[in-house]
Structures are given as C-alpha cells and as structure tokens.
DSSP file (Angstrom, degrees, kcal/mol; ACC not computed):
  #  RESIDUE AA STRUCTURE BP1 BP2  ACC     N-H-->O    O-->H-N    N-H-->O    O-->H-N    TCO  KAPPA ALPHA  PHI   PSI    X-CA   Y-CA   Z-CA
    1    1 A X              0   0    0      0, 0.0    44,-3.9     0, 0.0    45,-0.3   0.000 360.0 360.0 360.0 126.7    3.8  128.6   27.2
    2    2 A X  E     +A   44   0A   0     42,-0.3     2,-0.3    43,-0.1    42,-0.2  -0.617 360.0 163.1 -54.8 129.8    1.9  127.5   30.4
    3    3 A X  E     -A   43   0A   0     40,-0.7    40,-4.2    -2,-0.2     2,-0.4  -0.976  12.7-171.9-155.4 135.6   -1.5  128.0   31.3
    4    4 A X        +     0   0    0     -2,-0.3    38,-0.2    38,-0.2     2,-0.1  -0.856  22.0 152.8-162.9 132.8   -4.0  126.3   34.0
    5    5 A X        -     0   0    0     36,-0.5    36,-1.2    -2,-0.4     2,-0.4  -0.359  44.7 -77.9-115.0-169.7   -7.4  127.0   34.0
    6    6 A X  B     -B   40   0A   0     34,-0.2     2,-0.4    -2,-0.1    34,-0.3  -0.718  41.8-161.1-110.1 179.2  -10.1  125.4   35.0
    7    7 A X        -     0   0    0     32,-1.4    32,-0.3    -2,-0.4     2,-0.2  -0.832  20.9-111.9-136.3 158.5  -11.9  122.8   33.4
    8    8 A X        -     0   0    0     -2,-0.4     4,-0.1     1,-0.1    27,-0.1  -0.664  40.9-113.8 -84.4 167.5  -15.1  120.8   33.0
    9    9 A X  S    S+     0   0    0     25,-0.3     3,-0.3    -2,-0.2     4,-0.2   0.365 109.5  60.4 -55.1 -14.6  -15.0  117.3   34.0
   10   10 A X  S >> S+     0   0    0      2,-0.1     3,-3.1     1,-0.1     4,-0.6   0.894  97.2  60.2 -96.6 -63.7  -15.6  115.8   30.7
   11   11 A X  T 34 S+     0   0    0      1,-0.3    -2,-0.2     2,-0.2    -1,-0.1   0.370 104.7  47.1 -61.7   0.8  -12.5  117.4   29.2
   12   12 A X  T >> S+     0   0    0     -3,-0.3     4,-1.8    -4,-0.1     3,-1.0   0.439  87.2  90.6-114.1  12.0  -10.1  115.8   31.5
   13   13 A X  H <> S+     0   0    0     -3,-3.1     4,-1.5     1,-0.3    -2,-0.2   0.800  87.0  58.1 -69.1 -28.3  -11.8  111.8   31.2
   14   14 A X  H 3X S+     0   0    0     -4,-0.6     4,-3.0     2,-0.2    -1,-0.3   0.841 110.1  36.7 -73.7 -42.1   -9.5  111.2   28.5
   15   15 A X  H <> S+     0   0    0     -3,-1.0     4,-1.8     2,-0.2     5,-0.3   0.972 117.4  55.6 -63.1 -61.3   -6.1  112.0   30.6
   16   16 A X  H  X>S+     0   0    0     -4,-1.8     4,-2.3     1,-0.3     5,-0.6   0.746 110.0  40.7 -67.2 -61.4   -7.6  110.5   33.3
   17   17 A X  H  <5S+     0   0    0     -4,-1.5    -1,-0.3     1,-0.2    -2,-0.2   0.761 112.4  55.4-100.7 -62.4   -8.3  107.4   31.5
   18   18 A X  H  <5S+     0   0    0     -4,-3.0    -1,-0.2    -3,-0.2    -2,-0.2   0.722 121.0  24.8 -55.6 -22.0   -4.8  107.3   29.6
   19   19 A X  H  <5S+     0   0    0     -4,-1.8    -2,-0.2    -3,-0.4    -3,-0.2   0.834 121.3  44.5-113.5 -33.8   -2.6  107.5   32.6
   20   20 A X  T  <5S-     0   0    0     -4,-2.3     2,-0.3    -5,-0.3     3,-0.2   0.954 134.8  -7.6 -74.5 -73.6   -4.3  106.3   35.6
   21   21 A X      < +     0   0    0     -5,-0.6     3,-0.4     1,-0.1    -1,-0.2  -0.283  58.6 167.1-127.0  59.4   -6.0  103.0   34.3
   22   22 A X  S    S+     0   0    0     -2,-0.3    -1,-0.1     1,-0.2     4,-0.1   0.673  79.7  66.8 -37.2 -22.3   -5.7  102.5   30.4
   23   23 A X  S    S+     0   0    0     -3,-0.2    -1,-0.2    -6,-0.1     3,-0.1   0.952  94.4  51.9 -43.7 -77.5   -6.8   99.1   31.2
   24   24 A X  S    S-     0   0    0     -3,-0.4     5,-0.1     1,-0.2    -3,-0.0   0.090  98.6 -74.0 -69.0 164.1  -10.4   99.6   32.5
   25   25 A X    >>  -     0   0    0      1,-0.1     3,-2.3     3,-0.0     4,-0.5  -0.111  37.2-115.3 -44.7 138.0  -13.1  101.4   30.9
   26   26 A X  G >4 S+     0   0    0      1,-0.2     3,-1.7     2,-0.2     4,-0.2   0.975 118.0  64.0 -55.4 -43.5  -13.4  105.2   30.8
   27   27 A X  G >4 S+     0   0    0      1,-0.3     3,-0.6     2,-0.2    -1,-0.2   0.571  92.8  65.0 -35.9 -23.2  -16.4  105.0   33.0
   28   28 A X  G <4 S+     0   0    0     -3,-2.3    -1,-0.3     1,-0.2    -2,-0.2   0.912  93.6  62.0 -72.4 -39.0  -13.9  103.6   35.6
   29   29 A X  G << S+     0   0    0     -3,-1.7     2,-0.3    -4,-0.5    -1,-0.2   0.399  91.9  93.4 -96.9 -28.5  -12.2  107.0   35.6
   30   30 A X    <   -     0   0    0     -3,-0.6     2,-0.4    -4,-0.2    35,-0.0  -0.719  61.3-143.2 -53.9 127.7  -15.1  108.9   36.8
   31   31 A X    >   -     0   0    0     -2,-0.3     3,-2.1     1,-0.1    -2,-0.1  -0.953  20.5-126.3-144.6 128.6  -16.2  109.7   39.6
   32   32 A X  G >  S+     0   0    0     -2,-0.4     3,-0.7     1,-0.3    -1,-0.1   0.576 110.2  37.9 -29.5 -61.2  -19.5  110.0   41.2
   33   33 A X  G >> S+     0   0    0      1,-0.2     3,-1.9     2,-0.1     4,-0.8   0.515  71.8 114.7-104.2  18.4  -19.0  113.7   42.3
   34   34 A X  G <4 S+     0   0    0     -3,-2.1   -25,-0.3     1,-0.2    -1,-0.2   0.541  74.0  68.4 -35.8 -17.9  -17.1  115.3   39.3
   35   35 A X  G <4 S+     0   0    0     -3,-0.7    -1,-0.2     1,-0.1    -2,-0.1   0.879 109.3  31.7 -47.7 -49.3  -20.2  117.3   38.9
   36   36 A X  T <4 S+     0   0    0     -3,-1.9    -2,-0.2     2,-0.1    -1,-0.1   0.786 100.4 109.5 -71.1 -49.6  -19.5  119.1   42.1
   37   37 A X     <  -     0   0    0     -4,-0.8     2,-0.4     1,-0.1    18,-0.2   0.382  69.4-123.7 -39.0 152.8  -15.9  119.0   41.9
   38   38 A X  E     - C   0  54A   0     16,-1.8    16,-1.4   -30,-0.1     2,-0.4  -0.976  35.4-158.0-119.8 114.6  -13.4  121.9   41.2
   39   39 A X  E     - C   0  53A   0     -2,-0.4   -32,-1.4   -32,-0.3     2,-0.2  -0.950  12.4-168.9-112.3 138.0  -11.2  121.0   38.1
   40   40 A X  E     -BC   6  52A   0     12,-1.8    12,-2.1    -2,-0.4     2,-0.3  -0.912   2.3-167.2-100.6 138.8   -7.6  122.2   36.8
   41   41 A X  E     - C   0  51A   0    -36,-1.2   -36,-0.5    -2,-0.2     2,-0.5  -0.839  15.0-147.4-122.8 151.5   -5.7  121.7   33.4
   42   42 A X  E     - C   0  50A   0      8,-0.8     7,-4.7    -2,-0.3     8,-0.7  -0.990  16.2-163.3-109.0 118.6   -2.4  122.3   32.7
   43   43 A X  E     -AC   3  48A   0    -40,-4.2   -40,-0.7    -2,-0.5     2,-0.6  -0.924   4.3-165.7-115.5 114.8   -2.0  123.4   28.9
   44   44 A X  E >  S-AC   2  47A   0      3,-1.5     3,-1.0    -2,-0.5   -42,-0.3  -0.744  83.4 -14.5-124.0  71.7    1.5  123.2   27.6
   45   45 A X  T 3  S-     0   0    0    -44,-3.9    -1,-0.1    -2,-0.6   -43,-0.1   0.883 132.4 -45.8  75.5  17.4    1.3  125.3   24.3
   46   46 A X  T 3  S+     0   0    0     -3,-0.4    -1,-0.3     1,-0.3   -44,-0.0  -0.604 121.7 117.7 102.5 -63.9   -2.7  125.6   23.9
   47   47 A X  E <   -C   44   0A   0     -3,-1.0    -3,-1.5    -4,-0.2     2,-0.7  -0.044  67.9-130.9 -83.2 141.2   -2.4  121.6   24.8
   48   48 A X  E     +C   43   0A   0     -5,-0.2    -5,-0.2     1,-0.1    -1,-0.1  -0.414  42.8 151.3 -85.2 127.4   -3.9  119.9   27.8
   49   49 A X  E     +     0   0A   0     -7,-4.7    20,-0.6    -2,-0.7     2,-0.3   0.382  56.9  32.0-130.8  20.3   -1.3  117.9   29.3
   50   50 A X  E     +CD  42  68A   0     -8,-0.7    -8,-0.8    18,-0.2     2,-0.3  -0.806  58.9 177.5-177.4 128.8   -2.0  117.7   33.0
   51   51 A X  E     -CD  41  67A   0     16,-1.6    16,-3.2    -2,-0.3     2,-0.2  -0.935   4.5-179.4-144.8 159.2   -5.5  117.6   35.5
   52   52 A X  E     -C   40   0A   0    -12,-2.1   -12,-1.8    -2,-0.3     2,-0.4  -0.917  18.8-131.0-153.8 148.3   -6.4  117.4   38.7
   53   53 A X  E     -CD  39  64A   0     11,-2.0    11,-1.5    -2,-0.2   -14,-0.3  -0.814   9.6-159.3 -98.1  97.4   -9.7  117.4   40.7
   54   54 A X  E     +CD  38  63A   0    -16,-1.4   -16,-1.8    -2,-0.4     2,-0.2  -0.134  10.2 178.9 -70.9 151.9  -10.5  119.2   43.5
   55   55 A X  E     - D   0  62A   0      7,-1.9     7,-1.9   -18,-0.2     2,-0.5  -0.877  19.5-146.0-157.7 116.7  -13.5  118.1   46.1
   56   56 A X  E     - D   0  61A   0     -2,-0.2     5,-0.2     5,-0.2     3,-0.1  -0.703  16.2-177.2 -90.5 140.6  -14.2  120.3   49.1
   57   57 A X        -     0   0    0      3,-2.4     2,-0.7    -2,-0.5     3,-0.1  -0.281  63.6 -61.6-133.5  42.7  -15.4  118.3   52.4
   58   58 A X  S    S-     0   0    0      1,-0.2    -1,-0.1    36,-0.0     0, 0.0  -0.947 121.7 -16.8 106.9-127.9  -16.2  120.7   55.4
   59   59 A X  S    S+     0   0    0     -2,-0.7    36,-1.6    35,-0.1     2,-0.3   0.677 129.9  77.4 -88.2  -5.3  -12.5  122.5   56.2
   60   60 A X        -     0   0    0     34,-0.2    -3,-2.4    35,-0.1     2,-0.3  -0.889  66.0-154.8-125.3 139.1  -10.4  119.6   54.0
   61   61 A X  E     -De  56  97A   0     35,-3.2    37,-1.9    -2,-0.3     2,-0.4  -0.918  10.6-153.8-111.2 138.1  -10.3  119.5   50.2
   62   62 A X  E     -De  55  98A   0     -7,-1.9    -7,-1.9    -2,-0.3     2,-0.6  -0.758  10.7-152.8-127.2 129.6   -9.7  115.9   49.0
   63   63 A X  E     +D   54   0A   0     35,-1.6     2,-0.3    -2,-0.4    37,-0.3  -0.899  18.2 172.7-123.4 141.9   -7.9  115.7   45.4
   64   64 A X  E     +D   53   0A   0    -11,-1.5   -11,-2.0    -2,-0.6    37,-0.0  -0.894  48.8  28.5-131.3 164.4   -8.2  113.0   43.1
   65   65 A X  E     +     0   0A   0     -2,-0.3     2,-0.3     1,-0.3    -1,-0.2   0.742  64.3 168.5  69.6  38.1   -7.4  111.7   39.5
   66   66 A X  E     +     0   0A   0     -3,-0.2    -1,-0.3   -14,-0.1     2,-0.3  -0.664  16.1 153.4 -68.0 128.5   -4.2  113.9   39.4
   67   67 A X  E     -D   51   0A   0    -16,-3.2   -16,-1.6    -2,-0.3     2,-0.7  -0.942  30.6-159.7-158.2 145.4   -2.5  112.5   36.2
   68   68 A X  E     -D   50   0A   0     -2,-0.3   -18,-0.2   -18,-0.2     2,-0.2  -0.949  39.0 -92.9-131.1 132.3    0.0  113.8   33.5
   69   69 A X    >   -     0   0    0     -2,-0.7     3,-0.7   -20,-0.6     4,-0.2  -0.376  32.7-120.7 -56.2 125.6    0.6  112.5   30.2
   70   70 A X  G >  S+     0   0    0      1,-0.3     3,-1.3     2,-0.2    -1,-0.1   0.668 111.4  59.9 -31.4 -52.1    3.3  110.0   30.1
   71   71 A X  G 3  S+     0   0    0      1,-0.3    -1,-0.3     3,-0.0   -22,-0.0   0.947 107.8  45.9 -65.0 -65.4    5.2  112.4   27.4
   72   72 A X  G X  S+     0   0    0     -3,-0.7     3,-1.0   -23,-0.1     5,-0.4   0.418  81.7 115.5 -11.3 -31.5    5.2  115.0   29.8
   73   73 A X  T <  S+     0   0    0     -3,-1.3    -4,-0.0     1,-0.3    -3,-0.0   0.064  72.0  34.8 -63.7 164.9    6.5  113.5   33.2
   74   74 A X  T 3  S+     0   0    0      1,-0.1    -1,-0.3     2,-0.0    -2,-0.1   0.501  85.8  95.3  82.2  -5.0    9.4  114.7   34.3
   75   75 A X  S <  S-     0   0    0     -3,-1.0    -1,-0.1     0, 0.0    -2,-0.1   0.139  98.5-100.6-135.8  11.6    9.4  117.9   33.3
   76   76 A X  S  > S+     0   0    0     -4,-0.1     4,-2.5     3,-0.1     5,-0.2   0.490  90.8 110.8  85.5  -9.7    8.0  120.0   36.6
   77   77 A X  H  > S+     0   0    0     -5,-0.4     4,-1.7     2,-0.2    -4,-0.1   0.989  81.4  43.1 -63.8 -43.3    4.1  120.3   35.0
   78   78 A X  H  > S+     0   0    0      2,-0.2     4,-1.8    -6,-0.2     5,-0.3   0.942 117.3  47.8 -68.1 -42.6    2.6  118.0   37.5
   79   79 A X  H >> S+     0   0    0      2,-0.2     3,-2.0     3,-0.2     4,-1.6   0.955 115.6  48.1 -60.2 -88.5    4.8  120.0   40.4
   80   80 A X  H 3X S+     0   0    0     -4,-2.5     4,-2.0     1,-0.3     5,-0.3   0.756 113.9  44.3 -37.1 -76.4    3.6  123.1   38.8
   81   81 A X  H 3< S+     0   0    0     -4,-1.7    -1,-0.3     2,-0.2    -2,-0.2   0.594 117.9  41.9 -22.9 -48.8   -0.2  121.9   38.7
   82   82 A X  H XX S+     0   0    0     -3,-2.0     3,-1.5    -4,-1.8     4,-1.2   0.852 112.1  57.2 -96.0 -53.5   -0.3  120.3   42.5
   83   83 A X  H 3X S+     0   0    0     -4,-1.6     4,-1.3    -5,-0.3    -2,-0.2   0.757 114.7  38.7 -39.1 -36.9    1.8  123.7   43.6
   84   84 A X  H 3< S+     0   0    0     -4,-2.0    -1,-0.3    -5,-0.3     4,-0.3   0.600 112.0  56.4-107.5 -26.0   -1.5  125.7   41.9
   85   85 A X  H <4 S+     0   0    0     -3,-1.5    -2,-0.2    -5,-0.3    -1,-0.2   0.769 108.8  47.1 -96.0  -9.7   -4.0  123.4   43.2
   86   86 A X  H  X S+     0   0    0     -4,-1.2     4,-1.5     1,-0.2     3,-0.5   0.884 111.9  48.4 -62.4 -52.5   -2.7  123.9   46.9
   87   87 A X  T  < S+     0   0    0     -4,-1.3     4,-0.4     2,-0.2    -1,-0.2   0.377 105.2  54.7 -64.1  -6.0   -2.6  127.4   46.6
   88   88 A X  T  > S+     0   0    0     -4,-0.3     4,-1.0     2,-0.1    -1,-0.2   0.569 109.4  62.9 -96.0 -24.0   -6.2  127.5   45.2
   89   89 A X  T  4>S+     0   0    0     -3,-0.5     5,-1.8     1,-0.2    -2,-0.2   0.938 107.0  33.2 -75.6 -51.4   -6.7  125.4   48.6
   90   90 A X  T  <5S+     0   0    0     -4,-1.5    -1,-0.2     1,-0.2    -2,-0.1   0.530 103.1  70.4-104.7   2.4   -5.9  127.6   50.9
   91   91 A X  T  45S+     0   0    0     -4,-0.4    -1,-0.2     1,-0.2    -2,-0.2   0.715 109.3  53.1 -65.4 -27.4   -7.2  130.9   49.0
   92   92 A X  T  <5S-     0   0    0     -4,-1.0    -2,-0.2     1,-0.1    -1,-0.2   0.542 121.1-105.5 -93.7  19.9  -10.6  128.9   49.9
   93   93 A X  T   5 +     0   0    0      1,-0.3     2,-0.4    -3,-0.1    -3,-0.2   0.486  67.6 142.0 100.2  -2.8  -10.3  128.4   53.0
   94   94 A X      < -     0   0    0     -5,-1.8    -1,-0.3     1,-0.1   -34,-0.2  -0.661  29.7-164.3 -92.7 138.7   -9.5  125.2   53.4
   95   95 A X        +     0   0    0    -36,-1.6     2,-0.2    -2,-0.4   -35,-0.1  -0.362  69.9  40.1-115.6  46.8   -7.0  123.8   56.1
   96   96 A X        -     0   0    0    -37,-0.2   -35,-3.2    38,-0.1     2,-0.3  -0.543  60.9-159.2 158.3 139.0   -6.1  120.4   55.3
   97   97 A X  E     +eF  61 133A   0     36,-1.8    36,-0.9   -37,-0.2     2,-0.4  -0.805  24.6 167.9-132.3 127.5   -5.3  119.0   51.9
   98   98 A X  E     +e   62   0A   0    -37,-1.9   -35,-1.6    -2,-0.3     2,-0.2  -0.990   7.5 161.2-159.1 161.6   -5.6  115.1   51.4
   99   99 A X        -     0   0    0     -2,-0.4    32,-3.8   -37,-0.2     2,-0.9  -0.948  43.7 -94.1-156.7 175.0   -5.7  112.2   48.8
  100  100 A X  E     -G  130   0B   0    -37,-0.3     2,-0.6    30,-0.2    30,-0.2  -0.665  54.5-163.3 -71.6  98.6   -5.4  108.5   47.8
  101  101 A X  E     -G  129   0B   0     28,-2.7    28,-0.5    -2,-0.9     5,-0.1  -0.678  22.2-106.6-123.7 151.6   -1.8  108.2   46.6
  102  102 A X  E     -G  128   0B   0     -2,-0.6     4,-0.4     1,-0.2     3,-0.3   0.160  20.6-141.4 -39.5 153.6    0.2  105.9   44.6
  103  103 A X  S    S+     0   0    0     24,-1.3    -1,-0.2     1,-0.2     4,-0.2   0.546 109.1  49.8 -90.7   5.4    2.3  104.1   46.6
  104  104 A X  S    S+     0   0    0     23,-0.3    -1,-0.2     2,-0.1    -2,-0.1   0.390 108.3  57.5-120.7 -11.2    5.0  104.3   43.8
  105  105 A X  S    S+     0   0    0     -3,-0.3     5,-0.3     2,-0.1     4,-0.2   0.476  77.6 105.2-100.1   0.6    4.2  108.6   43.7
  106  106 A X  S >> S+     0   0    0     -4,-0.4     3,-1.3     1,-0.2     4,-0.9   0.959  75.0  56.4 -54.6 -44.7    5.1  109.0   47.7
  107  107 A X  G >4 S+     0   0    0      1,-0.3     3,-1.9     2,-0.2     4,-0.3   0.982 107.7  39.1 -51.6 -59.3    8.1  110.5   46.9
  108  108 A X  G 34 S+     0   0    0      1,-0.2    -1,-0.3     2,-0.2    -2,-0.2   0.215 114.3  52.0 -64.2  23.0    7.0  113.2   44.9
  109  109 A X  G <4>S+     0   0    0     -3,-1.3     5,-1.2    -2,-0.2    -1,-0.2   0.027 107.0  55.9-174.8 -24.3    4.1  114.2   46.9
  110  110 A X  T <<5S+     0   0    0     -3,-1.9    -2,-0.2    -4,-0.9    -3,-0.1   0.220  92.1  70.3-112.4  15.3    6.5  114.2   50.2
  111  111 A X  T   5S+     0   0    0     -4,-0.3    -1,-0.1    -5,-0.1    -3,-0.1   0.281 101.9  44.7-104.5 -13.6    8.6  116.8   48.2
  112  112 A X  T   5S-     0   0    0      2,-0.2    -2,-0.1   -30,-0.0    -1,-0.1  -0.041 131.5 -92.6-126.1  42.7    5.2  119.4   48.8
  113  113 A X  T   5S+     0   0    0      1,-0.3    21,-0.4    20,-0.1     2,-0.2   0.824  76.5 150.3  83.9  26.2    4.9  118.3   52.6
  114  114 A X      < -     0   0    0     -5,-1.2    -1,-0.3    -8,-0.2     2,-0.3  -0.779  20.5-176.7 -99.9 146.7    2.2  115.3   52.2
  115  115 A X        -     0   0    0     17,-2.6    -5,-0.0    -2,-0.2    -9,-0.0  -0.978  26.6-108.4-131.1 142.2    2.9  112.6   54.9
  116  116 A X        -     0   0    0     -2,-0.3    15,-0.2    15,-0.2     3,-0.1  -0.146  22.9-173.8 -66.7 165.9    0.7  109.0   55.1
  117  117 A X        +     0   0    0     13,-3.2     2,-0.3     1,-0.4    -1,-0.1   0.553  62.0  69.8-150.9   0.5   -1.7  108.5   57.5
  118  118 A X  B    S-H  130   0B   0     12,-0.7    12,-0.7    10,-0.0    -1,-0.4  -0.820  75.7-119.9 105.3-109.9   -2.4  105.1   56.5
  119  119 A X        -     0   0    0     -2,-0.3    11,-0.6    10,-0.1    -2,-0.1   0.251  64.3 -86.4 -74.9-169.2   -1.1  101.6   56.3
  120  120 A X        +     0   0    0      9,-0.1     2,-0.3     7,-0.0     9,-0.2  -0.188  52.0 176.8 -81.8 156.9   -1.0  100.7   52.7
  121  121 A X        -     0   0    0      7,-0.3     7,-1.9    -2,-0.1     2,-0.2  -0.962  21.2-122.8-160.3 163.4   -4.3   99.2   50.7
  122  122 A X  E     -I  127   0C   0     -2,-0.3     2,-0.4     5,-0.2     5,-0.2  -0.684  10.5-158.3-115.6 160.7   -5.0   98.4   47.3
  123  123 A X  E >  S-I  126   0C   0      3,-1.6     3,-1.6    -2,-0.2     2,-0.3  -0.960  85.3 -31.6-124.1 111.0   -7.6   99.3   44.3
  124  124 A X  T 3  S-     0   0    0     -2,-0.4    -2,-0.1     1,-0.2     0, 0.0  -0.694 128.9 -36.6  79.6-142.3   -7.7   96.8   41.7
  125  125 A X  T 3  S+     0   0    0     -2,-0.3     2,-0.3    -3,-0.1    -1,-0.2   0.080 113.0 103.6 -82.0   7.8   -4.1   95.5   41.9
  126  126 A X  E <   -I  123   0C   0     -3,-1.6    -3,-1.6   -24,-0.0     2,-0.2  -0.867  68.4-124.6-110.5 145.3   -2.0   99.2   42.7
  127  127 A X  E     +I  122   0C   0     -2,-0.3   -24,-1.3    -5,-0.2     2,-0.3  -0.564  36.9 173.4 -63.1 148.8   -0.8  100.0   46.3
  128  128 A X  E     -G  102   0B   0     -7,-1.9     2,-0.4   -26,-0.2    -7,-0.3  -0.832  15.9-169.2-147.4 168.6   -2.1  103.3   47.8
  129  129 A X  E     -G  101   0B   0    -28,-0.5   -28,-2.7    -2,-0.3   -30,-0.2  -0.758  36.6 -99.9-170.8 130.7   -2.0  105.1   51.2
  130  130 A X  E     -GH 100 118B   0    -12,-0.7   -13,-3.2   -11,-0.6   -12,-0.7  -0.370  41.0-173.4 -54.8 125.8   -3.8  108.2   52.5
  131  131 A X        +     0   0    0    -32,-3.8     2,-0.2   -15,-0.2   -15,-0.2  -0.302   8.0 171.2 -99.9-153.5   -1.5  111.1   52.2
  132  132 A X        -     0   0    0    -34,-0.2   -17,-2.6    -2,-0.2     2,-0.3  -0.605  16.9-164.6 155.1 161.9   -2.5  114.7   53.7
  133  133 A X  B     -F   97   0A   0    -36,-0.9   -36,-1.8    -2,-0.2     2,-0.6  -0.958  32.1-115.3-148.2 144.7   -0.3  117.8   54.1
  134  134 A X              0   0    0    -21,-0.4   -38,-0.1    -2,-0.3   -39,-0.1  -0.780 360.0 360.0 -90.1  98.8   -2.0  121.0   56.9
  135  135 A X              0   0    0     -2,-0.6    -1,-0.1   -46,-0.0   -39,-0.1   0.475 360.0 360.0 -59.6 360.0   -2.6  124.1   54.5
C-alpha cells in the first residue's frame, strides 16, 4: 500500500543522506531552512521510501532533496511523490514550481513539464541546471 504524508525534517535526513551524497556527512544533507520547509514521504507498506522538500518563496515554491531509495527506483514512487508535491503546489497557491536538478535526472523531470533555465553548474563534482515548470 501507498501512503504520503507529511513529515518532519529529521525523519527524512537519513534518505536524504543515503541517496543524494552517501559520501559527505549527514550534516551536508541539511538544509538551513528545513525548519520552515513543507516535507512529503512516500511509505511503501508502512516504510518510508521516498521524500521531498517543499520551500515557498513569494508565488514560487522551490523543491529540494527529492531522493528515493536506490531499491525502489524504477518503480513510479518518485513520479507518484513529485506528481503529489505539484498538486500540493498549486492547491497553495503557488504559480511556478522550480529546483536544482541533476543533470543526469532531466529526463524524468521533463516527463512532468520542467524545462532548464540555466546553463549547467556543478556542486561538489555533480552537474546540475535550474529546472522550473508554470503551475
């Protein structure tokens, strides 16, 4: 069964941390306004297997640290997750939807109507580009 609720910020550092940079420190995986911040889980059968963080900025909500456990991928949770955090977007009001995105995720990410906006830049060693998609 599927479920996605919301979540505190602490309870997704661990995802965050395993898929995005397993490398770095957990502290890297945090972020300054995760207090503030609007969190989603996707729970798979009572188990959390997918987060994302919402951060509203005037009319545009910026998401960050979207990441699904490795064992999972593939399987339409993350789609499911980004689908729910859109719609969450534009029940609030918000009219433009943006983030920092892998340069190796563009494809999936241009499959819900995100386009760059641009050129490419790095963190650490990963390529990235600003996407954004008009709620």
């Amino acid at each position: 069964m599927i479920e996605i609720q919301k979540v505190n910020a602490d309870d997704l550092l661990e995802i965050r941390h395993m898929v995005l940079w397993p490398d770095m420190p957990i502290e890297f995986v945090k972020v300054p306004e995760d207090e503030s911040g609007t969190h989603f889980g996707l729970y798979l059968d009572g188990t959390l297997v997918s987060v994302i963080s919402l951060f509203g900025e005037g009319e545009n909500i910026r998401f960050r640290k979207f990441a699904t456990l490795p064992g999972f991928q593939g399987k339409g949770l993350g789609s499911k997750l980004l689908q729910h955090a859109i719609a969450y977007a534009q029940t609030q009001g918000y009219t433009r939807m943006w983030c920092d995105a892998r340069a190796d995720a563009l494809g999936f990410y241009e499959r819900f109507q995100f386009k760059k906006f641009s050129e490419p830049f790095f963190k650490e060693h990963i390529s990235y580009y600003k996407i954004e998609r008009m709620l």
